[in-house]
C-alpha positions in Angstrom: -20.7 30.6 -1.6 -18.7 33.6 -0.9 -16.1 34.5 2.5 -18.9 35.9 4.1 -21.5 33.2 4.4 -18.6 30.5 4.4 -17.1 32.0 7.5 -21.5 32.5 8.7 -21.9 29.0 8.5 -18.6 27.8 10.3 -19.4 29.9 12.9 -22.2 28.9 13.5 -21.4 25.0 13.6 -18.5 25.9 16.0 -21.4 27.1 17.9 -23.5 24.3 18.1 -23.3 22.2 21.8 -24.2 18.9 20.3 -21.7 17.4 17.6 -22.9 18.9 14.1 -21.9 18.9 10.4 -22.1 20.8 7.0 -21.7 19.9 3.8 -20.3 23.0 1.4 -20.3 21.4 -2.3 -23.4 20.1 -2.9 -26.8 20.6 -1.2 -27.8 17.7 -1.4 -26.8 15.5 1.7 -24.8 12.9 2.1 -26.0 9.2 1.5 -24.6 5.6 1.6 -20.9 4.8 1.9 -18.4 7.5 2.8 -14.9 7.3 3.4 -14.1 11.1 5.4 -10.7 12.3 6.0 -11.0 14.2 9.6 -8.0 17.3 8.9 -6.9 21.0 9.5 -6.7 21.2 6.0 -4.0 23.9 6.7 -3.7 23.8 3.5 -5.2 20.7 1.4 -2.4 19.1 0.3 -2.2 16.3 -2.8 -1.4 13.8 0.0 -4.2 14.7 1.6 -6.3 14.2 -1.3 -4.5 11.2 -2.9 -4.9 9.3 1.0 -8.8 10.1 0.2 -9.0 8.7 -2.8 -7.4 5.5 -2.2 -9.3 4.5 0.9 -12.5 5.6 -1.3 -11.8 2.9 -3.3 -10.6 0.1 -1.1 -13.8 0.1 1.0 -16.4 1.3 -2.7 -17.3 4.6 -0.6 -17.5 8.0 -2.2 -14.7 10.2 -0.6 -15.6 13.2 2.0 -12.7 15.9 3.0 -14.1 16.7 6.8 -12.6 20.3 8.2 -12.6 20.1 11.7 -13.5 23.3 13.5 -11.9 22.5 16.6 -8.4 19.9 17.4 -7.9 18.2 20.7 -4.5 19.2 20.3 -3.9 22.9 19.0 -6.2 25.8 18.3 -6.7 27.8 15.1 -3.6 29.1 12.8 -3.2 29.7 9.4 -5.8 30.0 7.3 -8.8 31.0 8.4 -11.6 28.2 8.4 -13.5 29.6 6.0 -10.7 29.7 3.3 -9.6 26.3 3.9 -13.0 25.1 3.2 -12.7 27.6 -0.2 -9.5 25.8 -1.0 -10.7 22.1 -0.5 -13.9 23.3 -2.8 -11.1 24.9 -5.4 -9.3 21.4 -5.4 -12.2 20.1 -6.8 -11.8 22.0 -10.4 -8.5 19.9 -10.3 -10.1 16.5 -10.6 -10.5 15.7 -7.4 -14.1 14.1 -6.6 -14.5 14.8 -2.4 -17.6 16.2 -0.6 -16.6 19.4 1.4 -17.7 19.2 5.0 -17.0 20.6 8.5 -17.6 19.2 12.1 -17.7 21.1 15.2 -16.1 17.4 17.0 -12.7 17.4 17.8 -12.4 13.3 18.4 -13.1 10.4 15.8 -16.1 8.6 17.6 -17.7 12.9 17.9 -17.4 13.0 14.3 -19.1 10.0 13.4 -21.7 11.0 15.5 -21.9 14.3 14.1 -22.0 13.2 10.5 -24.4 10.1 11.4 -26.6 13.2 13.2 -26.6 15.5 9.9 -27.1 12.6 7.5 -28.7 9.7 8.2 -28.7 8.0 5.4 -25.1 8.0 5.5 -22.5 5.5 6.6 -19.6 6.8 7.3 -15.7 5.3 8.1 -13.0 7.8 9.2 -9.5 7.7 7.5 -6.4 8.8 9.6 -2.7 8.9 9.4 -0.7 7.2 11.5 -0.7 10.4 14.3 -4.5 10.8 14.1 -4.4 6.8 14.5 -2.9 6.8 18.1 -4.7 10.0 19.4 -7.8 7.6 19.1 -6.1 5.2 21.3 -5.1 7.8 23.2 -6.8 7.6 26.8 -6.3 11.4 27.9 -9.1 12.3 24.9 -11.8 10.1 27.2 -13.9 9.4 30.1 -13.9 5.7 29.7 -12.1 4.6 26.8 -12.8 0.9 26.8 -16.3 1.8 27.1 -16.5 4.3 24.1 -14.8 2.4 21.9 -16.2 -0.7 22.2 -19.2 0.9 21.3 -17.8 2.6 18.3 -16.4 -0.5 17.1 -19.3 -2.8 17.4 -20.4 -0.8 14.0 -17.4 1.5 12.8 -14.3 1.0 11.2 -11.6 2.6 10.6 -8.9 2.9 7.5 -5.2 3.8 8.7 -2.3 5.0 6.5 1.4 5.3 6.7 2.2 9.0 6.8 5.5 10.8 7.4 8.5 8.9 8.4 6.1 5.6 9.4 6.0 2.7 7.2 2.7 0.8 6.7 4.6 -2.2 8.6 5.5 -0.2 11.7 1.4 1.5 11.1 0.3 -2.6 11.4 2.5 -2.9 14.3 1.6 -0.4 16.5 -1.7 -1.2 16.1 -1.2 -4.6 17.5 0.7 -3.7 20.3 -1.1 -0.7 21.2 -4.8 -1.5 20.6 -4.7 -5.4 19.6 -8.5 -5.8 20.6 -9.6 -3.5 18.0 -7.0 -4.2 15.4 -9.2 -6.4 13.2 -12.1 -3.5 12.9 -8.7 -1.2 11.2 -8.0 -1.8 7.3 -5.0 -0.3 6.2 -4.3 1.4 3.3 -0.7 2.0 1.7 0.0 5.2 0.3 3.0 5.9 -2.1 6.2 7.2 -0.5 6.1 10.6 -2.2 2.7 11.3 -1.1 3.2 10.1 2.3 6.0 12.1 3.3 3.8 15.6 2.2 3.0 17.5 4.9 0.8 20.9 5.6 3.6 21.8 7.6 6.3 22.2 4.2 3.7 23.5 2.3 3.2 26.9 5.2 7.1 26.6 5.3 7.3 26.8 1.5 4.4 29.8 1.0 5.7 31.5 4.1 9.1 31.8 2.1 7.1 33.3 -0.4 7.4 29.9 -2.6 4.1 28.6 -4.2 4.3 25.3 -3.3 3.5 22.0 -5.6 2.7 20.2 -2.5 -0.6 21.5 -3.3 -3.5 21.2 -6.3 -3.2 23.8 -9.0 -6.4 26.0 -8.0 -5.4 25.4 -4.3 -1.8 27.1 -4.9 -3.9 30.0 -7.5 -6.1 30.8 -4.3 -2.3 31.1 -2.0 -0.1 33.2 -4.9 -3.5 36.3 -4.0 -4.0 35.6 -0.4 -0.8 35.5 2.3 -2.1 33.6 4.6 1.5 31.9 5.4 3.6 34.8 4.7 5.3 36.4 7.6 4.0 40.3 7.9 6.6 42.4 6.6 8.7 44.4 9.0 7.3 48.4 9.7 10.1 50.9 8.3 
């Protein structure tokens, strides 16, 4: 699937009123287990992809990278949507075993719906970092937040990482200060220091300075040495 009907067909999710969902590597749809990883993708990074992978295999479900076509915090930057779906189907070629898919939901409990809406026979469990973790504690992002998420934890749960600067120990104890009644239906996952301190912010830094960076899979950093979508425009002389 080329730019064109890449970008057709993430348009027209965006468009969709109800909560929707693609997927882009395989036409087949989605089925049984699956572990999604709800992201900008701004660009798929290896810690992005190695967080995937191993909360894929603590909870046996196959791992899905899930582009979200709208945030509840920030709009649109970077890369176009189009090409970061391109990239996390590039990553692939790398080793990397994910289904590609987008959502038009900007919350967790939207994209479960969405994904539970476009494949039925699917069960799916959203991964986050530790940020992603508290916006869904967050009550600003809802009407009644008790309400909504006791009813998407009667059935769902959720697998939480240390990202960044936060250990998986301060991860576990937020969680049980902040959202105690709902800290059993959380399993958390430990990713390696290295990985977990890789961010999609260091990787635009680096490929804004004109620096491919490794932060990324090969074919993902291939796709970024033709296409500037980081790079400052140069100055007019």
């Amino acid at each position: 699937m080329d730019d064109g009907p890449l970008a057709d067909a993430i348009a027209r999710l965006d468009r969709a009123a109800a909560p929707a969902a693609a997927r882009f590597d395989a036409p087949e749809p989605l089925a049984g287990p699956v572990a999604f990883l709800p992201a900008a993708f701004n660009p798929p990074t290896v810690a992005h992809l190695r967080l995937l992978e191993r909360a894929a295999e603590t909870v046996s479900a196959a791992p899905a990278a899930l582009l979200t076509t709208r945030n509840v915090d920030k709009g649109v930057t970077g890369a176009p949507l189009h090409a970061r779906i391109e990239m996390l189907l590039a990553a692939r070629r790398d080793g990397y075993r994910h289904a590609v898919l987008a959502a038009n939901a900007a919350r967790i409990i939207d994209q479960v719906a969405a994904l539970e809406s476009a494949f039925p026979a699917a069960d799916p469990t959203p991964v986050v970092g530790f940020d992603t973790l508290v916006r869904l504690f967050d009550p600003r992002y809802y009407t009644s937040i008790t309400a909504e998420l006791d009813r998407f934890f009667e059935r769902r749960r959720v697998i939480a990482a240390n990202r960044g600067p936060h250990a998986l120990e301060a991860v576990a104890e937020w969680l049980h200060t902040n959202a105690r009644d709902y800290a059993d239906r959380v399993i958390l996952v430990e990713l390696d220091p290295e990985a977990a301190a890789i961010s999609s912010t260091r990787a635009r830094e680096l490929a804004a300075a004109g620096i491919l960076p490794d932060l990324v899979p090969p074919a993902v950093r291939a796709i970024l040495a033709e296409r500037p979508y980081y790079r400052a425009p140069a100055d007019p002389t």
